[in-house]
Backbone bond lengths (Angstrom), bond angles and torsions (degrees), N, CA, C in turn:
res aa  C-N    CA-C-N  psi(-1)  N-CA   C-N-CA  omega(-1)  CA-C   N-CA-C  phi
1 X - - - 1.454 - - 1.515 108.88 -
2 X 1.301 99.05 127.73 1.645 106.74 170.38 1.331 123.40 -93.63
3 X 1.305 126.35 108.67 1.649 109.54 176.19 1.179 97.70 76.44
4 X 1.493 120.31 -145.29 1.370 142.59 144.06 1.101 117.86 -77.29
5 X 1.571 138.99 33.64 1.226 138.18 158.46 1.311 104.84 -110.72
6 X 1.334 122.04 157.02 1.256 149.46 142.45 1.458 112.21 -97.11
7 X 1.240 133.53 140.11 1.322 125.24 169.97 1.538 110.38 -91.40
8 X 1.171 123.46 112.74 1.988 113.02 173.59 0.918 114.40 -63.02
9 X 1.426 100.70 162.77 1.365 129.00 -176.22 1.398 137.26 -75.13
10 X 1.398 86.55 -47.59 1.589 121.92 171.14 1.449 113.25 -60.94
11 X 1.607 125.13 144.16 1.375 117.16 177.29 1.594 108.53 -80.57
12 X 0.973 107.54 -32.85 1.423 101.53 -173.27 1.094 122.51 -85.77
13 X 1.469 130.34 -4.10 1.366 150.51 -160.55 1.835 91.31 -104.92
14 X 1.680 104.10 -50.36 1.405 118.50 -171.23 1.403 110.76 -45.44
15 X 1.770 105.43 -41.56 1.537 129.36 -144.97 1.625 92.71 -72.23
16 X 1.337 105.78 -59.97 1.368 132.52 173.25 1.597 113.50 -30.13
17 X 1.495 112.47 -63.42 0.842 128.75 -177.95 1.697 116.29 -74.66
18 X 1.395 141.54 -31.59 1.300 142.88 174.18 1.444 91.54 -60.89
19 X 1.650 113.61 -72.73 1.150 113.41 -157.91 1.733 120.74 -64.77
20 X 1.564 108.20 3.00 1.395 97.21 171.59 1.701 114.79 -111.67
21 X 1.164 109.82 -5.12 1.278 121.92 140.80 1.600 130.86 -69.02
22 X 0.982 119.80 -5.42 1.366 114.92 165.00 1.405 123.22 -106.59
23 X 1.397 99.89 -14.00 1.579 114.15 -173.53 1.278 93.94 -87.69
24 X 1.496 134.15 -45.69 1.338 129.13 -161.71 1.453 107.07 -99.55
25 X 1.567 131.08 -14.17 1.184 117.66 -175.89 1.854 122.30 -154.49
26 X 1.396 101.80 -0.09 1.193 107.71 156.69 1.559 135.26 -144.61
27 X 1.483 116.33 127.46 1.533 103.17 -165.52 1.511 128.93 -64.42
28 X 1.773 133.98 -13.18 1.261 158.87 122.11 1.385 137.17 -71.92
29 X 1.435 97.28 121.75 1.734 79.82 150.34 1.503 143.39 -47.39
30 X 1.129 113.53 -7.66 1.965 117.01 -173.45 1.749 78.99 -96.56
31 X 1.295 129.20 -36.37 1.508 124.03 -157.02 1.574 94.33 -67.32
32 X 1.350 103.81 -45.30 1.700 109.14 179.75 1.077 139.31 -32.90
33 X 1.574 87.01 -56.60 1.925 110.79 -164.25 1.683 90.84 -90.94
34 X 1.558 120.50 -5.07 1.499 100.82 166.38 1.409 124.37 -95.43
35 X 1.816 95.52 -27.92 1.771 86.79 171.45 1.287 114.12 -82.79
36 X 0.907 132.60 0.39 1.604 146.13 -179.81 1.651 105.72 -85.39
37 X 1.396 117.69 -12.16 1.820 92.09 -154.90 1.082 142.00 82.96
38 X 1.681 95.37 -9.20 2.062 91.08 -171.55 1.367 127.28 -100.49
39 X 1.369 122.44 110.70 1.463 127.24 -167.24 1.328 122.38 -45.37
40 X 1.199 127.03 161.31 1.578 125.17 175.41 1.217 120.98 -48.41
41 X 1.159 121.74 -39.25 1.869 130.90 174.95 1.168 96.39 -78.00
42 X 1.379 123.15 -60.81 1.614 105.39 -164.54 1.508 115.43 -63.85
43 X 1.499 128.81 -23.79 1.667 122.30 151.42 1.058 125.98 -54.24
44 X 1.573 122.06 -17.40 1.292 115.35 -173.76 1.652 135.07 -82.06
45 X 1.773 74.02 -34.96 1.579 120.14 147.21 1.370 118.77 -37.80
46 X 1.486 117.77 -72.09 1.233 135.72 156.33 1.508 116.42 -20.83
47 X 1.375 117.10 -66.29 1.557 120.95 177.31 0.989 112.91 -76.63
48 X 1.453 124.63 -28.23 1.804 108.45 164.37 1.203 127.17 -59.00
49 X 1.422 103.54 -46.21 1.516 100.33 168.38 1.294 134.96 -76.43
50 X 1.327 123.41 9.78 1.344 130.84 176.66 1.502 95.52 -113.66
51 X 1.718 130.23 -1.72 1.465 126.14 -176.45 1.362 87.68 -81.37
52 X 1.062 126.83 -53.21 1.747 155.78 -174.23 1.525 112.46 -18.02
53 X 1.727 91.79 -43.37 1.297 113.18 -162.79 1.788 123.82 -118.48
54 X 1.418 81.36 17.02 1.544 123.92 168.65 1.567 105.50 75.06
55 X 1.347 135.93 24.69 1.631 137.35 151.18 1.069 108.58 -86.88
56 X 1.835 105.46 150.52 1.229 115.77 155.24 1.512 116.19 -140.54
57 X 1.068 133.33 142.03 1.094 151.83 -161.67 1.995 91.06 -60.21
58 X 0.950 105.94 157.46 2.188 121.37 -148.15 1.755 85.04 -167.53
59 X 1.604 123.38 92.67 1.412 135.62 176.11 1.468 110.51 -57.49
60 X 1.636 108.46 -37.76 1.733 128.21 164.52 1.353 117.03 -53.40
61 X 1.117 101.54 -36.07 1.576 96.51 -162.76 1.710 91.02 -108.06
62 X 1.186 133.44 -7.08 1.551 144.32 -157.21 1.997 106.62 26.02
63 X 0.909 100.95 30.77 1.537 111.26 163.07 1.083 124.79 -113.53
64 X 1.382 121.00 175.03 1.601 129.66 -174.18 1.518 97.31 -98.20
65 X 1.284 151.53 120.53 1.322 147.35 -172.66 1.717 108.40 -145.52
């Protein structure tokens, strides 16, 4: 557990959850996975499994789309 986060498990729960953390509190993904705690592998992780589920991270849009 990070903070008061947990990171989910679920992709769609995950999806939900990255992208409303970035909208509400960080302007990057690298900004994310640092106030968050989350290591370089475990983001990578992160985007695989949200590739999985047919998103990909859009730096313009700083969402998962």
């Amino acid at each position: 557990m990070r903070g008061d986060y947990m990171i989910p498990k679920d992709p769609i729960i995950l999806l939900s959850f990255i992208n409303t953390q970035l909208r509400d509190n960080y302007s990057n993904l690298e900004n994310m996975a640092e106030g968050l705690d989350i290591g370089k592998d475990e983001l990578q992780d992160i985007c695989t499994k949200l590739e999985g589920i047919g998103y990909k991270y859009n730096a313009d849009r700083n969402q998962f789309i």
